[in-house]
Backbone as CSV, one residue per row, in Angstrom:
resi,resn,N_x,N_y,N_z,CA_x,CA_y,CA_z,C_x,C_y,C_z
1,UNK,13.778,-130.133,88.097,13.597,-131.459,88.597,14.878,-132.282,88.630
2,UNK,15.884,-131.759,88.659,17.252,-132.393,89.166,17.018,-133.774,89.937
3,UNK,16.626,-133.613,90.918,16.766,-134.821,92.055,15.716,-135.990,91.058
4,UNK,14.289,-135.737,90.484,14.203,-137.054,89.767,15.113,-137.527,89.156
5,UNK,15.590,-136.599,87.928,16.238,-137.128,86.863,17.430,-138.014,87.821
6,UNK,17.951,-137.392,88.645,18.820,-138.679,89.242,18.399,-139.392,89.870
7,UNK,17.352,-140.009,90.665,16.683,-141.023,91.052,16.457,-142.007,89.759
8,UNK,15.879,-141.538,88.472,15.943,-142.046,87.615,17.072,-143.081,87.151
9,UNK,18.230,-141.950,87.159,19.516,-142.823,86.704,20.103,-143.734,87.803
10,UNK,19.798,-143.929,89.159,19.292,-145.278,89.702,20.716,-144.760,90.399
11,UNK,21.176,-143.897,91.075,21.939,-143.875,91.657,21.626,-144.633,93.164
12,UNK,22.667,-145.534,93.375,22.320,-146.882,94.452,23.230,-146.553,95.516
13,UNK,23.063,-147.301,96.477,23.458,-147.450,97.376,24.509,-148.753,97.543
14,UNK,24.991,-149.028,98.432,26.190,-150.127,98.347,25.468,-151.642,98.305
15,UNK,23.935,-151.245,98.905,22.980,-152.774,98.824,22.412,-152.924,97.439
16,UNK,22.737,-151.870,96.204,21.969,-151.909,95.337,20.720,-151.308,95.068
17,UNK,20.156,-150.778,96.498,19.050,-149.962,96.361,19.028,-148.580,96.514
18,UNK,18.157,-147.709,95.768,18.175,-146.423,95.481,18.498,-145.516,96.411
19,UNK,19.345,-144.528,96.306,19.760,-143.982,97.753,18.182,-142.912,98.382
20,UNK,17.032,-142.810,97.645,15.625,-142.428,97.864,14.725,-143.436,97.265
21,UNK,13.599,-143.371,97.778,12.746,-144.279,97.434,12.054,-143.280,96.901
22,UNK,11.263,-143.357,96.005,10.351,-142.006,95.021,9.176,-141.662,95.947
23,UNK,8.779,-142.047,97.084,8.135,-141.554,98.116,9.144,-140.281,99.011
24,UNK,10.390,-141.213,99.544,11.317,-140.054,100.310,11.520,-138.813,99.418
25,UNK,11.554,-138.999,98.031,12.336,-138.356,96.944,11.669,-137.200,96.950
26,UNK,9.841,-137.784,96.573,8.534,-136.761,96.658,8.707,-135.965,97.884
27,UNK,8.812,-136.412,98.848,8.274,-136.220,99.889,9.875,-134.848,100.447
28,UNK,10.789,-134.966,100.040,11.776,-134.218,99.957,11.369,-132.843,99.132
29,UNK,11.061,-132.923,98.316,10.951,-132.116,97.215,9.577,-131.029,97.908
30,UNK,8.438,-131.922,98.252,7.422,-131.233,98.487,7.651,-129.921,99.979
31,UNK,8.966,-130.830,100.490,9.522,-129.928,101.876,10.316,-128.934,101.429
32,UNK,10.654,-128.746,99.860,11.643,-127.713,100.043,11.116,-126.661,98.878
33,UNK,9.306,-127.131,99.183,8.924,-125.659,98.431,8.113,-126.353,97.146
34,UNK,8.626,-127.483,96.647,8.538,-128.152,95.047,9.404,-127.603,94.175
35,UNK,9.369,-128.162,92.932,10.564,-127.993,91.851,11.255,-126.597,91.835
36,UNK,10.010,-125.800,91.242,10.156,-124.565,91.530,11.068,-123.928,92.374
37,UNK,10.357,-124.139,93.595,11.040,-123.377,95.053,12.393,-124.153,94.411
38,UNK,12.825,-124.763,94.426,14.248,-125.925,94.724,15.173,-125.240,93.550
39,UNK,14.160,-124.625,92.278,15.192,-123.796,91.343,15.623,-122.537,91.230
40,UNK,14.694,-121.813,91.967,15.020,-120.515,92.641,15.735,-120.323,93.443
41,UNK,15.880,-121.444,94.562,16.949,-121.296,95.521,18.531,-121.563,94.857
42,UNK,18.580,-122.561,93.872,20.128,-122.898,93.356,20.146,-121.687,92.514
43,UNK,19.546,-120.794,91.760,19.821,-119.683,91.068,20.383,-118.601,91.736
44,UNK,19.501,-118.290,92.937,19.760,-117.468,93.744,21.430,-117.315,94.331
45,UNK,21.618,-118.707,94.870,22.797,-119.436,95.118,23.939,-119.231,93.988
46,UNK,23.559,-119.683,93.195,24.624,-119.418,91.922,24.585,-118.123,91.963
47,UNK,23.798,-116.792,91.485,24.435,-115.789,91.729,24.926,-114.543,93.197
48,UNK,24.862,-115.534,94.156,25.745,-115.184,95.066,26.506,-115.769,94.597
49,UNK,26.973,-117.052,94.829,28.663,-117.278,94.486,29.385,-116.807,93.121
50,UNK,28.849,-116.184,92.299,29.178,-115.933,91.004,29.775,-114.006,91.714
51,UNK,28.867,-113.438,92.480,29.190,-112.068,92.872,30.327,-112.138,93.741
52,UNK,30.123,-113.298,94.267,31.505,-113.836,95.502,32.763,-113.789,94.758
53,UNK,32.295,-114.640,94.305,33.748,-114.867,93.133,34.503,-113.534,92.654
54,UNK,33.430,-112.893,92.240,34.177,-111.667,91.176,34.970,-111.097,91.841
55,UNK,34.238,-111.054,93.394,34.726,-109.676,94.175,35.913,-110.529,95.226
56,UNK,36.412,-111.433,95.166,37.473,-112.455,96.335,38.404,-111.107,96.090
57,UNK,39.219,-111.398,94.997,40.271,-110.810,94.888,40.407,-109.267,96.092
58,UNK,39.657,-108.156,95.379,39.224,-107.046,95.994,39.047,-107.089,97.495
59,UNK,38.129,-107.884,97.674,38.105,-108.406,99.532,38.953,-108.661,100.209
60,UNK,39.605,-109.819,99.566,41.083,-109.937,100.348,42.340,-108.640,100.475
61,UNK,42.451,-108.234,99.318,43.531,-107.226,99.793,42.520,-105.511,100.553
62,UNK,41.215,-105.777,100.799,40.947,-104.794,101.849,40.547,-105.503,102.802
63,UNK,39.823,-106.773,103.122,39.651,-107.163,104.397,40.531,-108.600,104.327
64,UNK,42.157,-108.783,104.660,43.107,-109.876,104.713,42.322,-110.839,106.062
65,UNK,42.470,-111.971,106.216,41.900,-112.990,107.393,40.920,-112.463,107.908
66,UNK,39.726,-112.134,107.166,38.243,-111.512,107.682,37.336,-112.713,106.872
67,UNK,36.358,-112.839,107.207,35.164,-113.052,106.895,34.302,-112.752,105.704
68,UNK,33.865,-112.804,105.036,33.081,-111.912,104.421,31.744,-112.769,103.512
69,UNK,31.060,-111.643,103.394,29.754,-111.851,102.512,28.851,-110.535,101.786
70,UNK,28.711,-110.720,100.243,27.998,-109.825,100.406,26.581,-110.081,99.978
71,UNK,25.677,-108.997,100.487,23.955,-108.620,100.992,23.730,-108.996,99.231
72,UNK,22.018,-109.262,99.239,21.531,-109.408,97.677,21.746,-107.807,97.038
73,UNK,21.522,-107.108,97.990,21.315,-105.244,97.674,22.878,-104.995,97.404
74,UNK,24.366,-106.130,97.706,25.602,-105.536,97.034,26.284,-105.029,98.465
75,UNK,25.456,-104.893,99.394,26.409,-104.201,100.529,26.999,-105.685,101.603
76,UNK,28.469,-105.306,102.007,29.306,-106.114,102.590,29.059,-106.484,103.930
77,UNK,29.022,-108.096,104.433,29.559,-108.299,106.133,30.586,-108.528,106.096
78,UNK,31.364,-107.802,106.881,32.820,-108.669,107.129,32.838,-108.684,108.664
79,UNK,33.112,-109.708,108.690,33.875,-109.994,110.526,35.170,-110.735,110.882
80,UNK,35.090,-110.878,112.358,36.572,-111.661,112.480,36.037,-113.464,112.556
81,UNK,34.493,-113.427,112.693,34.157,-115.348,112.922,33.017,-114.865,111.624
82,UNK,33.088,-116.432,111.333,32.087,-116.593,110.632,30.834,-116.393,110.991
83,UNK,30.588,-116.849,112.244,29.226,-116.590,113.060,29.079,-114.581,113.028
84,UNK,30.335,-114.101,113.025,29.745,-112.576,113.259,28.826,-112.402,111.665
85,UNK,29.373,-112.669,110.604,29.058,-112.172,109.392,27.721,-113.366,109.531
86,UNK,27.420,-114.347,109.739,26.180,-114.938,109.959,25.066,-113.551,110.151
87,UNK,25.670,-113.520,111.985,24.679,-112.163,112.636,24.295,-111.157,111.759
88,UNK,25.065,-110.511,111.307,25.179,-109.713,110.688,24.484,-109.589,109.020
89,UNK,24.301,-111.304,108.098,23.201,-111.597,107.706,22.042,-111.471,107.658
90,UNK,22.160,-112.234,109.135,20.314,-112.590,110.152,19.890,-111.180,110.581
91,UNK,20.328,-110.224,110.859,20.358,-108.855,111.168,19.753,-107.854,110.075
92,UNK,20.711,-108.180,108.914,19.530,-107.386,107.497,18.430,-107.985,106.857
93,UNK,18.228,-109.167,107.262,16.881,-109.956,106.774,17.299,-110.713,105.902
94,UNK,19.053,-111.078,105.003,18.744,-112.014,104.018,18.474,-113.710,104.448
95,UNK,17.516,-113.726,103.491,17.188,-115.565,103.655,18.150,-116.086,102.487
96,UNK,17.746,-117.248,102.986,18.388,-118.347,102.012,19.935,-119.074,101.827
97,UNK,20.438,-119.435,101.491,22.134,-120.420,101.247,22.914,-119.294,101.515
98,UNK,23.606,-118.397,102.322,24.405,-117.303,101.935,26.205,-118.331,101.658
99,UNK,26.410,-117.168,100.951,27.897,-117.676,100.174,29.043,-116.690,101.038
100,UNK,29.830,-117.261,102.568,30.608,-116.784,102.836,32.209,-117.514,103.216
101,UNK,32.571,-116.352,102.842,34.272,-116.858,102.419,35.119,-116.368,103.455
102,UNK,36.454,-116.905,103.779,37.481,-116.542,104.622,38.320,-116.083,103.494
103,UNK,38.525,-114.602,103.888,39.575,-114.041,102.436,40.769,-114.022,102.905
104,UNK,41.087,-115.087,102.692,42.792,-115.669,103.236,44.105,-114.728,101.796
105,UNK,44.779,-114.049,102.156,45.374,-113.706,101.266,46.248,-114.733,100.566
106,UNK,46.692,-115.652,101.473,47.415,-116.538,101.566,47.320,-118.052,100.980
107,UNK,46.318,-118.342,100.165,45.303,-119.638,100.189,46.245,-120.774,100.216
108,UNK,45.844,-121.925,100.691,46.937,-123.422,100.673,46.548,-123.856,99.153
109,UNK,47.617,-124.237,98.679,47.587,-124.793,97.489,46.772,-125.971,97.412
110,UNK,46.228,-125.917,96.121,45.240,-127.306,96.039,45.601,-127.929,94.798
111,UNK,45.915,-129.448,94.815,46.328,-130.202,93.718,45.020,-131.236,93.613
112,UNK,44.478,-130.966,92.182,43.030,-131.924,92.644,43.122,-132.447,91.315
């Protein structure tokens, strides 16, 4: 229940009023399955990007300025657009948030 608990803590808007009204809030929640559904999907999510992660390194020095993603079953898309490794997704049946990366060997530095 993420999204109450922050409705709760009254996160506002610049008029002072709630950026959901606990109707939109409900009514959000009930569209994306309920609590449940909504915690299965960020788990799911987290361990794609957690498998993403491990494997960047490895990806990049075999597929340099490619695409990539990999399947829940562990097996790889790589393409030259993002849209190919999409297809190529939509093609083996996975649903849900997929976690895909440009394995830039090269990455721009980030000062944050």
């Amino acid at each position: 229940m993420p999204l109450l608990l922050r409705y709760k803590r009254g996160k506002m808007r610049d008029n002072g009023r709630p950026i959901f009204t606990k109707e939109e809030l409900k009514k959000i929640i009930e569209d994306a399955g309920g609590p449940a559904a909504i915690y299965a999907s960020l788990k799911i999510f987290t361990e794609r990007s957690n498998r993403m992660f491990a494997a960047m390194e490895r990806l990049t020095e075999q597929y340099p300025h490619k695409w990539g993603s990999i399947l829940d079953n562990g097996e790889l898309c790589i393409g030259d657009t993002r849209r190919d490794v999409m297809d190529q997704l939509e093609k083996a049946g996975q649903t849900g948030t997929p976690v895909i990366k440009y394995l830039d060997p090269d990455p721009p530095l980030m000062i944050i």
